[in-house]
C-alpha positions in Angstrom: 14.6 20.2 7.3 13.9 23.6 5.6 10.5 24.4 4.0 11.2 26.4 1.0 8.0 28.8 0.6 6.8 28.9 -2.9 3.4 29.7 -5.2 4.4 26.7 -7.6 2.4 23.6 -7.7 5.4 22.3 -5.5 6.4 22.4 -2.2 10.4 22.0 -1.8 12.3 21.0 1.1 16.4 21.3 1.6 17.2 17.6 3.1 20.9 17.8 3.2 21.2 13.9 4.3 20.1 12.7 1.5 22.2 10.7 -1.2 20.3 11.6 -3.9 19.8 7.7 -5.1 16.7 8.5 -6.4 14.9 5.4 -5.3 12.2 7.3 -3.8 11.3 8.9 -7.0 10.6 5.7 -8.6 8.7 4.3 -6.1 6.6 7.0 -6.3 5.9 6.8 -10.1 5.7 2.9 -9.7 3.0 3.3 -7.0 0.8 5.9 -8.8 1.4 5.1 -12.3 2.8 1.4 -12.0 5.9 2.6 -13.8 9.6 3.4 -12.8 9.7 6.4 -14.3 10.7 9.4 -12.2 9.3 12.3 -14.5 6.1 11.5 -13.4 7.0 11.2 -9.7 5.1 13.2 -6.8 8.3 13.4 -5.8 11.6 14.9 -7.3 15.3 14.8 -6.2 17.5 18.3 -6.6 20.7 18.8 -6.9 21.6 21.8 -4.6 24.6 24.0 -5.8 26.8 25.0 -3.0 26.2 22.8 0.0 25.8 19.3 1.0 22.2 17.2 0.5 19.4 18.1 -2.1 16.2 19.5 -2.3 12.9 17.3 -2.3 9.9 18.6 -4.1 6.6 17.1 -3.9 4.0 18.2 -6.0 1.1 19.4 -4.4 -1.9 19.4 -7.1 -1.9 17.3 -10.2 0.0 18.4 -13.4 -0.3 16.6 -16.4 0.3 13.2 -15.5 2.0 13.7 -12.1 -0.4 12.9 -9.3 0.3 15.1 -6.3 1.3 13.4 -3.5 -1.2 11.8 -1.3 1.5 10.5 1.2 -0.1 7.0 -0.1 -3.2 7.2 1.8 -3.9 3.7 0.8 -1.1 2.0 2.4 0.3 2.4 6.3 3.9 3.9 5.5 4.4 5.7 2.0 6.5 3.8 -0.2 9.0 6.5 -0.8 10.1 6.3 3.3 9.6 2.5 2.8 13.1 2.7 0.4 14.2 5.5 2.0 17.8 5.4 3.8 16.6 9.0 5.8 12.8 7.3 6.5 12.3 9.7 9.7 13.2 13.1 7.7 11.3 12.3 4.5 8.3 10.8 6.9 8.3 14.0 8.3 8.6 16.1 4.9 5.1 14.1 3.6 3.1 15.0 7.3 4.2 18.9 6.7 3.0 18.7 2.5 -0.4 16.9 3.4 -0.8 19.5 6.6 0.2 22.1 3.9 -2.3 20.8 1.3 -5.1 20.4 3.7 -4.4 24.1 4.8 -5.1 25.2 1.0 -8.1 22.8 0.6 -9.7 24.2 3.2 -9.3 27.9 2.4 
């Protein structure tokens, strides 16, 4: 898991085991917005040009009507690594973006 530094409203991460099904994306959208539609996700799946896997970005303050990502404070295990086939390396992606987001909140 690579963090990919960047001044964007998103934090991106190279996960090269992941399929790319999406799923997460909707679950995201579903859980915040209680509709399956990833364009308003907190989470987005990349194609990466070049090498195996995609990128994961998570949005890290609100934009429009994307909700940044909260890691679904209100529920024990964020739905995302609830559908997720790589649940320990997304988990893992969400601890480092709320660390991450903390850090800026607090500054």
């Amino acid at each position: 898991m690579e963090e990919k530094s960047t001044t964007s409203p998103y934090i991106v991460f190279d996960m090269p085991n992941c399929g790319g099904c999406r799923t997460c994306e909707m679950a995201c959208s579903f859980h915040h917005m209680n509709e399956f539609n990833p364009s308003i996700s907190s989470i987005n799946i990349l194609e990466i040009q070049d090498k195996a896997g995609y990128q994961i970005s998570f949005a890290v303050r609100d934009i429009g009507r994307i909700i940044a990502c909260d890691g679904c404070r209100d529920i024990e295990v964020p739905l995302c690594v609830q559908y997720c086939r790589e649940k320990d390396e997304l988990g893992e992606m969400i601890l480092k973006v709320n660390e991450l987001k903390n850090g800026r909140d607090s500054k």
